[in-house]
C-alpha positions in Angstrom: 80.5 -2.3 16.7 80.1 1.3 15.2 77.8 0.7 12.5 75.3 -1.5 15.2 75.8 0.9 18.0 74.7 3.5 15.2 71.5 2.1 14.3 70.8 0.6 18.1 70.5 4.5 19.6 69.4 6.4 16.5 69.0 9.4 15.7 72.1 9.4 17.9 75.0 9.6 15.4 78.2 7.2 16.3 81.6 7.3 14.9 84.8 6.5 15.5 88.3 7.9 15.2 91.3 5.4 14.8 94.5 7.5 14.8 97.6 5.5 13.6 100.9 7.2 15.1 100.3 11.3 15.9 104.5 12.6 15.5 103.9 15.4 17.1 102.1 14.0 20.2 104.7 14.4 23.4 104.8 10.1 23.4 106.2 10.2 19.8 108.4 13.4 19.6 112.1 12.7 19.7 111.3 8.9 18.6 112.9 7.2 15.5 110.0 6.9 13.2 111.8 6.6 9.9 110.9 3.2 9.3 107.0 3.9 10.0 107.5 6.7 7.3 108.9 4.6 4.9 105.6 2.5 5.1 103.2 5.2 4.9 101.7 6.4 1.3 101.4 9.8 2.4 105.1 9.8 3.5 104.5 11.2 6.8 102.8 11.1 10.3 99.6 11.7 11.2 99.4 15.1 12.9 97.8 16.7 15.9 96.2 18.9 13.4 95.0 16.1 11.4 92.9 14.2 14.1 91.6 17.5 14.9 90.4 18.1 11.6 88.9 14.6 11.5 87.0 15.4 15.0 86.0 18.6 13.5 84.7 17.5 10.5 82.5 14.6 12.3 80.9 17.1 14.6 80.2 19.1 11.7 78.5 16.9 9.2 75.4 15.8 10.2 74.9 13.3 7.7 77.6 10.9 8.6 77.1 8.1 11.0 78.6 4.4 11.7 81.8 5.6 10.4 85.2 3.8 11.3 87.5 6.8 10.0 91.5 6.0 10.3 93.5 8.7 10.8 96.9 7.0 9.4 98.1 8.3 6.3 97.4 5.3 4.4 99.6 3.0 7.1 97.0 0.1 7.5 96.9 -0.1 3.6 100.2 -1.8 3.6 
């Protein structure tokens, strides 16, 4: 849906963030997520920081566009 809404209302850029679990978001905290780490590449949690980054860096570069970008440490690769 990305990718066609990108090229429907161009020049308008479109993209989306898909963050897996955020540890440190108040919903998580205090949770057992041990066995989600286990399963992750990166060995950890996504972090507030990290999706912030990610918005950051899409507001930034012009050039990208249509972009599905998982914020997840690798956790859907498994």
């Amino acid at each position: 849906m990305v990718r066609a809404l990108a090229v429907e209302i161009a020049p308008i850029r479109v993209n989306a963030l898909h963050p897996g679990i955020v540890g440190d978001s108040p919903y998580w905290a205090g949770k057992p997520l041990g066995p989600v780490v286990g399963r992750t590449p990166t060995g950890r949690t996504a972090s507030t920081a990290d999706v912030v980054d990610a918005v950051d860096f899409l507001l930034r570069n012009r050039s990208v566009n249509g972009v599905d970008l998982g914020i997840d440490g690798g956790w859907l690769l498994r």
